[in-house]
VEXKELO-756322 format. One line per 10 residues: number of its first residue (from 1); their letters; for each residue x, y, z of N, C-alpha, C. Coordinates in nm, 3 decimals, always signed. Example, Ala and Ser with C-alpha at 12.3 -4.5 7.8 and 13.67 -1.06 7.14 Angstrom:
<rs>
1 = AS = +1.319,-0.569,+0.780,+1.230,-0.450,+0.780,+1.320,-0.330,+0.780 | +1.285,-0.225,+0.708,+1.367,-0.106,+0.714,+1.290,+0.003,+0.787
</rs>
This chain:
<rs>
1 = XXXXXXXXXX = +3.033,+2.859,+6.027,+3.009,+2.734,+5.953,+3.008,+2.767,+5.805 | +3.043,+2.702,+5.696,+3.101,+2.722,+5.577,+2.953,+2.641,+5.528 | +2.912,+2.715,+5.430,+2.791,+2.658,+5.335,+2.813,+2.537,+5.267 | +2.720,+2.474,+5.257,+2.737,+2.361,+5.121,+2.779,+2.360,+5.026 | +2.877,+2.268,+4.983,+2.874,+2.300,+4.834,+2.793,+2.283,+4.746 | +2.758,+2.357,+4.589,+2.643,+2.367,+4.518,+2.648,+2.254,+4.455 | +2.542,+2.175,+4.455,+2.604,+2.032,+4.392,+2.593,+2.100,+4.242 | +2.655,+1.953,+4.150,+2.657,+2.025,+4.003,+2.541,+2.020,+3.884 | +2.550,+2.106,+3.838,+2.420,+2.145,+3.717,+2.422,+2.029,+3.634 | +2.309,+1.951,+3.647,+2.268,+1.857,+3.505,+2.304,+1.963,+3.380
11 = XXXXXXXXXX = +2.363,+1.854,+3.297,+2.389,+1.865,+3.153,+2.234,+1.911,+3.086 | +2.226,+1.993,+3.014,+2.124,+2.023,+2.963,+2.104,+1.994,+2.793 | +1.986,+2.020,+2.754,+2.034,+2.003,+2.579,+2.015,+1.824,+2.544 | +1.978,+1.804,+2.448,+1.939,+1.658,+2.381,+2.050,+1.571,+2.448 | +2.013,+1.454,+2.472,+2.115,+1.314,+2.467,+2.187,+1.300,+2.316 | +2.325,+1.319,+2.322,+2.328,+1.207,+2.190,+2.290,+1.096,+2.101 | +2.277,+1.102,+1.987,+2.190,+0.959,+1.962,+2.269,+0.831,+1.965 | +2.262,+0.743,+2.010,+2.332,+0.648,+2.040,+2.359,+0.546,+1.867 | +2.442,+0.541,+1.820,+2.504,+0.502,+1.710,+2.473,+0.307,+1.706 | +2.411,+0.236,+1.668,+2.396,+0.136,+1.681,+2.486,+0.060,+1.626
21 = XXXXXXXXXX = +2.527,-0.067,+1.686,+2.671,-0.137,+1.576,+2.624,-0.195,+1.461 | +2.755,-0.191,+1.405,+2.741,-0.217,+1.231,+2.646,-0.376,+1.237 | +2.566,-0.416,+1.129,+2.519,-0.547,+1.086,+2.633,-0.617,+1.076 | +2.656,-0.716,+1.109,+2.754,-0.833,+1.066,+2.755,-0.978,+1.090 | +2.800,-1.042,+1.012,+2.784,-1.137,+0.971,+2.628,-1.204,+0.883 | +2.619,-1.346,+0.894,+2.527,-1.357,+0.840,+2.416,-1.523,+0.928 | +2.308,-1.515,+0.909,+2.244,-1.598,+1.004,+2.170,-1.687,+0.873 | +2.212,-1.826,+0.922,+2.144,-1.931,+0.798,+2.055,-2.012,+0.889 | +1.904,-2.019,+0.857,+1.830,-2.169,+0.927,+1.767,-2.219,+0.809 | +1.830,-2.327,+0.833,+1.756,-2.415,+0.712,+1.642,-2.479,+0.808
31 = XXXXXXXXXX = +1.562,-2.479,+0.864,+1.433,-2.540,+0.933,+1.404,-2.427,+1.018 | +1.292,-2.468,+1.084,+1.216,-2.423,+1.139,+1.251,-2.367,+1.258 | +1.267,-2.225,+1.301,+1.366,-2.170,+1.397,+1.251,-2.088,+1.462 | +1.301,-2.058,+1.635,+1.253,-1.971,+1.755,+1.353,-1.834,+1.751 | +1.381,-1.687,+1.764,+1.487,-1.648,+1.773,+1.419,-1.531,+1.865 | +1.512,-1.471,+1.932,+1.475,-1.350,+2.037,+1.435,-1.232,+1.937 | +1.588,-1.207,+1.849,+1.574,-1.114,+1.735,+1.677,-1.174,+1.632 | +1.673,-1.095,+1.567,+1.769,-1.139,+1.451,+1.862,-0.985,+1.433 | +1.990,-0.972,+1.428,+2.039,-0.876,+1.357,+2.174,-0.889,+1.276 | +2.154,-0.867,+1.164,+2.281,-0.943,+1.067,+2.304,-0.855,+0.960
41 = XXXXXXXXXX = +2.390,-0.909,+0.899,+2.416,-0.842,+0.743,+2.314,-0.932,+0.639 | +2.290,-1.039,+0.678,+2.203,-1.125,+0.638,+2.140,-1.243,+0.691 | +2.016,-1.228,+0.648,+1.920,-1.345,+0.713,+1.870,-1.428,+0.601 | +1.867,-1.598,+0.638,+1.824,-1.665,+0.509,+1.761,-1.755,+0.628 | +1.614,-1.774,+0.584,+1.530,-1.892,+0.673,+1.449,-1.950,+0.564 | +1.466,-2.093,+0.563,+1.404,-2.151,+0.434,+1.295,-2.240,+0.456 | +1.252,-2.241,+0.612,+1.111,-2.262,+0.660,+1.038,-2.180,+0.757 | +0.950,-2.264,+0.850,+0.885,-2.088,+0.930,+1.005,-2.033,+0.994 | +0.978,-1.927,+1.057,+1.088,-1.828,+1.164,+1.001,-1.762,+1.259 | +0.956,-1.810,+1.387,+0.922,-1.674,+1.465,+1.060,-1.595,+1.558
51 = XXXXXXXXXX = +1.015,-1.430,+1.517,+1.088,-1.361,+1.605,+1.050,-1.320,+1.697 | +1.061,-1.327,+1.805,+1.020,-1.250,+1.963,+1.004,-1.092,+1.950 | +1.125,-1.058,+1.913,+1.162,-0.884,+1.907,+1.165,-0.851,+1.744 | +1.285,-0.796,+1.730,+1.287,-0.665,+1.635,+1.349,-0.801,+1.502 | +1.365,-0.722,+1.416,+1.421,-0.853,+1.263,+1.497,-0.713,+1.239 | +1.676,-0.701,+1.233,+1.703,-0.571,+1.189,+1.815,-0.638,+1.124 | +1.820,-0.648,+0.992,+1.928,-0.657,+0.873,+1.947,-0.579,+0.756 | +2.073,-0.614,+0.668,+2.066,-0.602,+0.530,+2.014,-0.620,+0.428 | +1.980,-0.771,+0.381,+1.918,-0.842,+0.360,+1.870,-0.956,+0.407 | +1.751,-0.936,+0.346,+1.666,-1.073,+0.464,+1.569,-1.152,+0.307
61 = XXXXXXXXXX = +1.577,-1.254,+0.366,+1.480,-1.402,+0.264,+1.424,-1.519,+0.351 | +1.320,-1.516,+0.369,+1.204,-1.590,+0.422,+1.129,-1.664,+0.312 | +1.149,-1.791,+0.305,+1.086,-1.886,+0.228,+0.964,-1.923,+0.302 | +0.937,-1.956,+0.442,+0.848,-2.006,+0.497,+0.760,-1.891,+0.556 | +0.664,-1.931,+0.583,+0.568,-1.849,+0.744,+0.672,-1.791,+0.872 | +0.633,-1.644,+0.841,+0.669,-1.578,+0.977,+0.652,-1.497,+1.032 | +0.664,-1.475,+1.174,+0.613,-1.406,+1.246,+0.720,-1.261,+1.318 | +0.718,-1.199,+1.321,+0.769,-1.091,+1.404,+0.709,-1.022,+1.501 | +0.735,-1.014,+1.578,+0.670,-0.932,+1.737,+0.729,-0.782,+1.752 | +0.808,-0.732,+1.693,+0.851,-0.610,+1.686,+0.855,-0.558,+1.553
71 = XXXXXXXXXX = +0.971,-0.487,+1.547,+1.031,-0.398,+1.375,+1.041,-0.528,+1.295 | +1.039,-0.436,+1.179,+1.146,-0.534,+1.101,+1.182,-0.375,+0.993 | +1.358,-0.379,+0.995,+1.367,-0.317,+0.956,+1.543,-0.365,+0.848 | +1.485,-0.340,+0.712,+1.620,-0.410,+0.620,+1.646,-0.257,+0.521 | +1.717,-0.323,+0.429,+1.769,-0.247,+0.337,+1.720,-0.313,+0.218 | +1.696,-0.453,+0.221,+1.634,-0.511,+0.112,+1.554,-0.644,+0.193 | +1.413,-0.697,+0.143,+1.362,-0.830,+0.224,+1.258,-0.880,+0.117 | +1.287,-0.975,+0.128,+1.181,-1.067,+0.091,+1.089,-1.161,+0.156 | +0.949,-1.154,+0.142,+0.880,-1.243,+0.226,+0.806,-1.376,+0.106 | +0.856,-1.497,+0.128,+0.794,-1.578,+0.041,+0.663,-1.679,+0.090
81 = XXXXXXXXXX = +0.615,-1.668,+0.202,+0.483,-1.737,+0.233,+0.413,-1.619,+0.304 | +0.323,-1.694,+0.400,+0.228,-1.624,+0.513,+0.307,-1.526,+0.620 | +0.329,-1.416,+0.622,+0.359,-1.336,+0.779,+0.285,-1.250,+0.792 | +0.310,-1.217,+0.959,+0.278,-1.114,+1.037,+0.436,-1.044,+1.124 | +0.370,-0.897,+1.126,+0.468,-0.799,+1.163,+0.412,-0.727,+1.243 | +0.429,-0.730,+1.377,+0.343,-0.678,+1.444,+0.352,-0.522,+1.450 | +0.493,-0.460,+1.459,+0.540,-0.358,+1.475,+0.520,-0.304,+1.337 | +0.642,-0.154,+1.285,+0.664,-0.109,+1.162,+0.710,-0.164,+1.109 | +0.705,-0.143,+0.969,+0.815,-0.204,+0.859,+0.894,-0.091,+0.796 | +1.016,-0.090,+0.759,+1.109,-0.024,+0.710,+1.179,-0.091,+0.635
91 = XXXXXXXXXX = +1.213,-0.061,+0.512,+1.302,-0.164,+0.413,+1.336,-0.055,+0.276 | +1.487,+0.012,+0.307,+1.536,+0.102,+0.216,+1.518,+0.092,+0.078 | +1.525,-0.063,+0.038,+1.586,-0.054,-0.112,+1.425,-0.151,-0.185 | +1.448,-0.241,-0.159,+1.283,-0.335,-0.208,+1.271,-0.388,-0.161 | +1.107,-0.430,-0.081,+1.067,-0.527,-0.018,+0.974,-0.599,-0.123 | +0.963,-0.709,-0.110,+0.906,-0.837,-0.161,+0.767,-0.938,-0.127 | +0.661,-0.900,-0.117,+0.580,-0.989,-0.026,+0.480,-1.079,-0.117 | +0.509,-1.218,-0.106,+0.438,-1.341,-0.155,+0.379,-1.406,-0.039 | +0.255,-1.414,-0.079,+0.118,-1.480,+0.022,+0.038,-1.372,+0.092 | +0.020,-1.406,+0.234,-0.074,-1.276,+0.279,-0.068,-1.247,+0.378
101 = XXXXXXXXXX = -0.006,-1.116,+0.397,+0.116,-1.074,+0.494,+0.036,-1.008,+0.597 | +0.028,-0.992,+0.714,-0.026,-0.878,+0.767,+0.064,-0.773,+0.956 | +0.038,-0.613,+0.876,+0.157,-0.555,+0.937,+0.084,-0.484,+1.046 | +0.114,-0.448,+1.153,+0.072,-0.394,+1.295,+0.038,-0.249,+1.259 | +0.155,-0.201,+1.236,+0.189,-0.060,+1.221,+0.196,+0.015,+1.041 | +0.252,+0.123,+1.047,+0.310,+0.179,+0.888,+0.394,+0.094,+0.827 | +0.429,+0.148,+0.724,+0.499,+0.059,+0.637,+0.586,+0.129,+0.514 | +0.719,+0.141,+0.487,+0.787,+0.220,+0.404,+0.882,+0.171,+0.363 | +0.902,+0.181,+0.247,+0.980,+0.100,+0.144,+1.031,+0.183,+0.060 | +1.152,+0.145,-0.011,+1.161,+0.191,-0.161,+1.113,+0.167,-0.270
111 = XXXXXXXXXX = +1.083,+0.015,-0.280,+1.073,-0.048,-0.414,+0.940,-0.145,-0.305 | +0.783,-0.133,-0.338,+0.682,-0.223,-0.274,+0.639,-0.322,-0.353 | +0.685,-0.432,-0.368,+0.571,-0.542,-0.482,+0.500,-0.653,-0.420 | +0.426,-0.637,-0.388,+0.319,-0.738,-0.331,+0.223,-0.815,-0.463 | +0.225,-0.972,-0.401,+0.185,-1.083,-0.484,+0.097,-1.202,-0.400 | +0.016,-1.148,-0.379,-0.140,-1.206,-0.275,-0.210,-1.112,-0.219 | -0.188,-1.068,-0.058,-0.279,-0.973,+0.011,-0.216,-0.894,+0.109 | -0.221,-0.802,+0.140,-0.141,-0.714,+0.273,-0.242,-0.619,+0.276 | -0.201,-0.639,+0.443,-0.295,-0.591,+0.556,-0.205,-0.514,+0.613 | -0.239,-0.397,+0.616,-0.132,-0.305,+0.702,-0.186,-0.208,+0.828
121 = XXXXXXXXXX = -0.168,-0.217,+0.935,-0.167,-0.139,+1.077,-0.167,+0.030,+1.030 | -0.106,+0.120,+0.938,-0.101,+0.235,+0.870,-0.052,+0.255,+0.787 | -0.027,+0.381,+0.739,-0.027,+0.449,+0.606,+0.127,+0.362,+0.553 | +0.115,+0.361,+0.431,+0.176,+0.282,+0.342,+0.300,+0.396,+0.242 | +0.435,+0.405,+0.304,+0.494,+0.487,+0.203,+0.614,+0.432,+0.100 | +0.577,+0.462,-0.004,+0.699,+0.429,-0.104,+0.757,+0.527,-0.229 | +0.890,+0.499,-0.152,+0.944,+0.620,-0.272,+0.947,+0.664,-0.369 | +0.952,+0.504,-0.442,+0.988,+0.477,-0.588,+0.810,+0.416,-0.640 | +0.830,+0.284,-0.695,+0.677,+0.214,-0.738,+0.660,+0.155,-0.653 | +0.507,+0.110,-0.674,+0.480,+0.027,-0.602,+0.354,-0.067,-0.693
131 = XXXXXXXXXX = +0.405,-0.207,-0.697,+0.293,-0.319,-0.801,+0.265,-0.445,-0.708 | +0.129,-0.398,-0.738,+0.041,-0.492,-0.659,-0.050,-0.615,-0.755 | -0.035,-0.716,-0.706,-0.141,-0.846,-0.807,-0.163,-0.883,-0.656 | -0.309,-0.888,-0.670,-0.416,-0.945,-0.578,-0.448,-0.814,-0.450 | -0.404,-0.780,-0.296,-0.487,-0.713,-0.222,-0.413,-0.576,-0.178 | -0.468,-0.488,-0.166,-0.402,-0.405,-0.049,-0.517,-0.348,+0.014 | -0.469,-0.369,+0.152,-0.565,-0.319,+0.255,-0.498,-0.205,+0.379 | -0.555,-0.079,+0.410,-0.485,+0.000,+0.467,-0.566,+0.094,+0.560 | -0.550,+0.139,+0.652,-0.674,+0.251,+0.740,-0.652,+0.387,+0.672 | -0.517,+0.402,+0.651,-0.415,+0.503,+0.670,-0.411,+0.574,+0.489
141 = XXXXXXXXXX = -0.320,+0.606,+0.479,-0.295,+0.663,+0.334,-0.165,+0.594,+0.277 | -0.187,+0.605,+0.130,-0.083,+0.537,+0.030,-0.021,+0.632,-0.044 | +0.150,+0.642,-0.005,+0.181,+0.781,-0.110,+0.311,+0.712,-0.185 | +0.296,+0.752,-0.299,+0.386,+0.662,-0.364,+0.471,+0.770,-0.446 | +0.615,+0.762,-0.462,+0.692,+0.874,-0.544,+0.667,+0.853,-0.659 | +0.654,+0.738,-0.756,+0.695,+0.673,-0.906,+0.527,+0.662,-0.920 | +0.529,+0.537,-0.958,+0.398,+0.501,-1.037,+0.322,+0.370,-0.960 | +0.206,+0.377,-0.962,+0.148,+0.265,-0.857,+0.077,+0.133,-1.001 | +0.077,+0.056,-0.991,+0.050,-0.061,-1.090,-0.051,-0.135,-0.997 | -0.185,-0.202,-1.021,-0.212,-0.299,-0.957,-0.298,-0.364,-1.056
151 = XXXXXXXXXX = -0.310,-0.496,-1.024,-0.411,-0.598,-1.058,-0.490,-0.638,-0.939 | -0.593,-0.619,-0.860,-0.615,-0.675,-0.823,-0.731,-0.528,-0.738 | -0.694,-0.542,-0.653,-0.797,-0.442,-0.573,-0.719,-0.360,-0.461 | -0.768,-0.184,-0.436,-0.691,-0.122,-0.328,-0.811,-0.117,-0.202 | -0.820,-0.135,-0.066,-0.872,-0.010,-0.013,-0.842,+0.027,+0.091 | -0.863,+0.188,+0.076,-0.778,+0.263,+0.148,-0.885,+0.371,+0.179 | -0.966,+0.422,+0.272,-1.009,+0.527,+0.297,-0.916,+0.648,+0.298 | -0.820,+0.676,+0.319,-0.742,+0.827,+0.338,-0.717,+0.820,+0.157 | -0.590,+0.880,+0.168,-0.543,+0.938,+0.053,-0.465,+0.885,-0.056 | -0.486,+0.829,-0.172,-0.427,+0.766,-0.250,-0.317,+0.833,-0.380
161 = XXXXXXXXXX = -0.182,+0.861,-0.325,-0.107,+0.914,-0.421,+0.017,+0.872,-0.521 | +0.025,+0.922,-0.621,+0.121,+0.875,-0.714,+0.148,+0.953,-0.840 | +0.254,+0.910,-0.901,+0.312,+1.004,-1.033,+0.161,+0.958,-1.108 | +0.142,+0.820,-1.141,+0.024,+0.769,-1.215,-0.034,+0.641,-1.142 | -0.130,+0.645,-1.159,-0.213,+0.534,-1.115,-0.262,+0.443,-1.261 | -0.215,+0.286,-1.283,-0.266,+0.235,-1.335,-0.331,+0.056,-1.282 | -0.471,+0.002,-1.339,-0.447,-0.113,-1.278,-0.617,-0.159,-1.358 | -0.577,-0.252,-1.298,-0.728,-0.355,-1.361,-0.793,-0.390,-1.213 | -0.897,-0.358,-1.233,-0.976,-0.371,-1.074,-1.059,-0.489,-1.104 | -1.040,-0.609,-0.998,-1.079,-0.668,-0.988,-1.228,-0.647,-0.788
171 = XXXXXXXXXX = -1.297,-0.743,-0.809,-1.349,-0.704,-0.731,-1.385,-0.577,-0.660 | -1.404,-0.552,-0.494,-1.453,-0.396,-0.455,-1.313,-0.364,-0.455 | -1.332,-0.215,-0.448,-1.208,-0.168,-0.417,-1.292,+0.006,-0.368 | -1.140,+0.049,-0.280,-1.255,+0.144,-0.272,-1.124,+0.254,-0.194 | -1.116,+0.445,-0.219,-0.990,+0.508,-0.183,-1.099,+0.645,-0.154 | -1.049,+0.717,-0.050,-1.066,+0.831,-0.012,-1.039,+0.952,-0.095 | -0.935,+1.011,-0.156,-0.912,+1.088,-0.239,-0.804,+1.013,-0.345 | -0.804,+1.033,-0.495,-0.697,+0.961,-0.548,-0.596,+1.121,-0.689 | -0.509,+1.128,-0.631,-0.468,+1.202,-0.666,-0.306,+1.179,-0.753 | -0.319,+1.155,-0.880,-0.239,+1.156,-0.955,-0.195,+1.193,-1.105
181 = XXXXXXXXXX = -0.073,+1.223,-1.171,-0.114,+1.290,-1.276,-0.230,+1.245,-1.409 | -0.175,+1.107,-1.414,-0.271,+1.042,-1.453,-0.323,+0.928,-1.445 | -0.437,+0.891,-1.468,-0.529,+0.742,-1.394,-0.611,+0.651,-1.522 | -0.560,+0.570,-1.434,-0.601,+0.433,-1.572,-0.633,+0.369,-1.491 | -0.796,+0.325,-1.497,-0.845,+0.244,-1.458,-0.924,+0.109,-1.501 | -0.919,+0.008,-1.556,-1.003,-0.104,-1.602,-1.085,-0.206,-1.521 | -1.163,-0.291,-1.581,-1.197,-0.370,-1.533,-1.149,-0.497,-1.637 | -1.160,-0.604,-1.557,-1.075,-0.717,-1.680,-1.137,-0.788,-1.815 | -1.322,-0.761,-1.751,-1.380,-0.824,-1.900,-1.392,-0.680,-2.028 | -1.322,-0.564,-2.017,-1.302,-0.491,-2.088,-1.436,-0.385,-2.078
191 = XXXXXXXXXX = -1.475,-0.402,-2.220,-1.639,-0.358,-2.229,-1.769,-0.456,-2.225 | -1.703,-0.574,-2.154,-1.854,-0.658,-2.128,-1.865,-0.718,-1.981 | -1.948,-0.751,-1.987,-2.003,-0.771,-1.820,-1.864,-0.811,-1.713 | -1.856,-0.727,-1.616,-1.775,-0.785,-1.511,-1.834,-0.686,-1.347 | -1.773,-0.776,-1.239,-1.829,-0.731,-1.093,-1.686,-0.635,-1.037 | -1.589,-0.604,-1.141,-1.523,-0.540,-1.084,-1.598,-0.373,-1.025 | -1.554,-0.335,-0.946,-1.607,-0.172,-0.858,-1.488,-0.125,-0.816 | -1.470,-0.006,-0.810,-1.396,+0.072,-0.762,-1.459,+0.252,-0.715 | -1.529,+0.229,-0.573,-1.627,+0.336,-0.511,-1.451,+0.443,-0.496 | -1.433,+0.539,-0.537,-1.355,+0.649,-0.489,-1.442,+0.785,-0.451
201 = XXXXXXXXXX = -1.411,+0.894,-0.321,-1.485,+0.999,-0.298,-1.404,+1.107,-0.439 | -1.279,+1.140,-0.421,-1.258,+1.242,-0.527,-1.144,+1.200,-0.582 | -1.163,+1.249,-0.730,-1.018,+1.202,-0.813,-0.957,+1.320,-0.857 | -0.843,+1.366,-0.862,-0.790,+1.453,-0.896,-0.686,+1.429,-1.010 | -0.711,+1.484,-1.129,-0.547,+1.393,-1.203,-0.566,+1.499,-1.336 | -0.459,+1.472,-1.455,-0.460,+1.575,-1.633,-0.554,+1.486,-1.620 | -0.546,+1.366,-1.671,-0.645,+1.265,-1.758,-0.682,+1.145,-1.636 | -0.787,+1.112,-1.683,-0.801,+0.964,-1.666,-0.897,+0.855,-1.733 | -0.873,+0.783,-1.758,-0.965,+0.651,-1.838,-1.007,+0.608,-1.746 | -1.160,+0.539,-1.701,-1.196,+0.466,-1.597,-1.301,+0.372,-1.659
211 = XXXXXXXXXX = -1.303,+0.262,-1.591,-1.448,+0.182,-1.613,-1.461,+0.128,-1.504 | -1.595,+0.080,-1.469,-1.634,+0.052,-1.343,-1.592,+0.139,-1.194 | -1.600,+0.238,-1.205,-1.550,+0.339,-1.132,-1.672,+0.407,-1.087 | -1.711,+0.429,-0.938,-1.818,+0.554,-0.864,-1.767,+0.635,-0.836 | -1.770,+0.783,-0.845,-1.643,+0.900,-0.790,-1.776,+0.985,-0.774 | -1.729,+1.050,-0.629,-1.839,+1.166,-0.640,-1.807,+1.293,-0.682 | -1.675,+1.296,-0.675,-1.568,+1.430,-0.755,-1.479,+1.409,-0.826 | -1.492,+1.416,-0.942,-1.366,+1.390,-1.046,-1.341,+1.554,-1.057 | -1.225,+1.602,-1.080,-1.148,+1.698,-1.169,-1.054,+1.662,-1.265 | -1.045,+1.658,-1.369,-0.956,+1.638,-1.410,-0.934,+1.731,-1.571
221 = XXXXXXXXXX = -0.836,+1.766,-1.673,-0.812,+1.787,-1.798,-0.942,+1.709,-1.890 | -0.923,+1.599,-1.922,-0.938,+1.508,-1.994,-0.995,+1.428,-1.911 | -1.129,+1.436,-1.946,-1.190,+1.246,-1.861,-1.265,+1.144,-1.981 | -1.238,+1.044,-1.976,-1.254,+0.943,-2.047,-1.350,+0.840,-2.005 | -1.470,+0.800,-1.998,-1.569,+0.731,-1.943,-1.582,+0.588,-2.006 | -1.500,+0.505,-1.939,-1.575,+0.355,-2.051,-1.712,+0.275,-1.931 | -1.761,+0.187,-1.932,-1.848,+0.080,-1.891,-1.869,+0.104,-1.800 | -1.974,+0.075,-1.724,-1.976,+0.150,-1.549,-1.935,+0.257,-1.445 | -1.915,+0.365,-1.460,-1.902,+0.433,-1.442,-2.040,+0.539,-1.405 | -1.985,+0.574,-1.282,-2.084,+0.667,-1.213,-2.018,+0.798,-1.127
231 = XXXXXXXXXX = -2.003,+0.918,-1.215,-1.953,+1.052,-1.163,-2.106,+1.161,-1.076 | -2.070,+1.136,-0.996,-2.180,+1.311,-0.958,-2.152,+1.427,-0.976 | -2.028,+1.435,-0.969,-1.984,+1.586,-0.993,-1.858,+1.555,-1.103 | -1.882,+1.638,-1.198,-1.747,+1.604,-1.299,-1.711,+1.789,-1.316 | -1.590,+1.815,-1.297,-1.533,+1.946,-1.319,-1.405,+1.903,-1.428 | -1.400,+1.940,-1.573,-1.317,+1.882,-1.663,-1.420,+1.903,-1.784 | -1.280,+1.815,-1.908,-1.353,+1.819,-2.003,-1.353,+1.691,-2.062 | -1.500,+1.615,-2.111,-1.502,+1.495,-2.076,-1.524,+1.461,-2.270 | -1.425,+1.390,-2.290,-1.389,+1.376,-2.414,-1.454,+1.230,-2.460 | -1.510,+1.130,-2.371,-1.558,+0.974,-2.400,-1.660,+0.946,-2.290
241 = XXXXXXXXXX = -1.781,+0.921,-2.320,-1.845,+0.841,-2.214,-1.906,+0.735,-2.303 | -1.891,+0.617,-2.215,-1.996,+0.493,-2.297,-2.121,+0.473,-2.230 | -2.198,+0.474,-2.257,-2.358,+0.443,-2.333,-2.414,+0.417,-2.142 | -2.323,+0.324,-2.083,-2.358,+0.273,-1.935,-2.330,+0.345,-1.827 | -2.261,+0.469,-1.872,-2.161,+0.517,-1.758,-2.263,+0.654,-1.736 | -2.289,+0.727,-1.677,-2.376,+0.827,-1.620,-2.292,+0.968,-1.540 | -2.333,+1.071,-1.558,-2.245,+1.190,-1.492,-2.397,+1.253,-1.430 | -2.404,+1.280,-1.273,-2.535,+1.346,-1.254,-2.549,+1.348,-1.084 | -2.639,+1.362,-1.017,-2.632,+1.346,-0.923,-2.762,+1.171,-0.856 | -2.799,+1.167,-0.971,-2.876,+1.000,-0.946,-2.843,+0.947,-1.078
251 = XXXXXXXXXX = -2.828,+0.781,-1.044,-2.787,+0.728,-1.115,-2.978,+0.716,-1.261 | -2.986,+0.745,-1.355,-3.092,+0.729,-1.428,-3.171,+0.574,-1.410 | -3.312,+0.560,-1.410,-3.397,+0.463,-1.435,-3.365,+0.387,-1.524 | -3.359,+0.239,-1.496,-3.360,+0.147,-1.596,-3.480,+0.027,-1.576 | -3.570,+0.072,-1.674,-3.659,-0.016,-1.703,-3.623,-0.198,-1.704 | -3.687,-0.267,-1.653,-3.658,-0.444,-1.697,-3.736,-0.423,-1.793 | -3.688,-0.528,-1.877,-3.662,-0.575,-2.024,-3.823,-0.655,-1.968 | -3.858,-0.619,-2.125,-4.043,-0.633,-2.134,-4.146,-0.498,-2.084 | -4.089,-0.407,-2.017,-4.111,-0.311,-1.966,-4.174,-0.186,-2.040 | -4.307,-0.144,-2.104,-4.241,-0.028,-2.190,-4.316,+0.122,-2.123
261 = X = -4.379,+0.128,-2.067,-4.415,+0.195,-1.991,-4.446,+0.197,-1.824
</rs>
């Protein structure tokens, strides 16, 4: 009797990656649209849009409220009202977000400008800048290639990075480590009364200007102390403090007014 034949050896070694087809054409809703997914060279929706699945284009423009249940992943997008993204975001060249967006997952961009509030699922990456007026909210870490701009407020427990950090802090704000070459920090009534805060654990940077700022570790070249400000540990050489701002490990006694012993 003649043996079996050996059946044949699985292919071994990675699958190829499967090449996805080109974007094409382009998808217009002028009202209020349902869609499974979207995938185009371009997307234009000029009221709400929910997507079921993934949003994968070139460019994309959302005038209204929308929703995504998967990716969304462009080369350039704009969001002009209220969304949610449940999945990641990916968007090569600049993404755009007006109103108050909120994302499932990470989030990575080239060009980030947000103009209201975003809520993001994780860490936040951008290549180039990134300018913020009004929120950013994150679990994760913020690393930015260029320069980060904000008006408004960050917080981010992990790691906050950039060429420079500048911005006017409004309200709390509050970052895990902030590490950049240099940091500019304000509050908006300048040197007179305001509720802006900004609690950071350590700052690392050459210089930085701060007001209304708590850090329990600054290092830096050059530190510059205006209005509120509270350092515990300062390693540097501290070239400005104003009159309110304190370096120590407790913040000093302040008597109420009428008080004299």
């Amino acid at each position: 009797m003649s043996a079996p034949a050996a059946s044949a050896a699985a292919p071994s070694g990675p699958r190829p990656a499967v090449t996805p087809p080109p974007r094409e054409g382009e998808v217009d809703d002028p009202a209020s649209v349902r869609r499974d997914s979207v995938r185009s060279a371009r997307w234009t929706a000029r009221a709400s849009a929910k997507v079921l699945g993934d949003v994968d284009v070139a460019v994309g423009s959302v005038d209204g409220p929308m929703t995504v249940g998967g990716r969304l992943i462009a080369d350039r997008f704009a969001i002009g009202a209220d969304s949610e993204v449940l999945g990641e975001v990916t968007v090569r060249e600049a993404l755009t977000i007006t109103g108050e967006s909120r994302f499932g997952g990470p989030v990575r961009a080239g060009e980030l400008r947000i103009h209201g509030r975003l809520q993001a699922g994780g860490p936040i990456t951008v290549e180039r800048n990134l300018l913020l007026v009004g929120r950013l909210e994150t679990p994760g870490d913020v690393t930015v290639g260029g320069d980060l701009s904000f008006d408004g407020s960050l917080a981010s427990p992990g790691s906050v990075r950039a060429r420079s950090v500048e911005g006017r802090q409004r309200g709390r704000g509050e970052a895990g480590n902030l590490v950049a070459e240099v940091v500019r920090i304000r509050r908006p009534g300048g040197f007179g009364p305001s509720n802006g805060r900004f609690d950071i654990l350590r700052i690392e940077a050459r210089e930085v200007h701060l007001e209304g700022v708590r850090c329990e570790y600054l290092r830096a070249e050059r530190v510059h102390l205006g209005p509120g400000c509270h350092v515990v540990r300062l390693d540097g050489n501290l070239i400005q403090k104003h009159r309110s701002s304190y370096v120590g490990p407790e913040a000093p006694f302040e008597r109420p007014r009428g008080m004299f012993r």
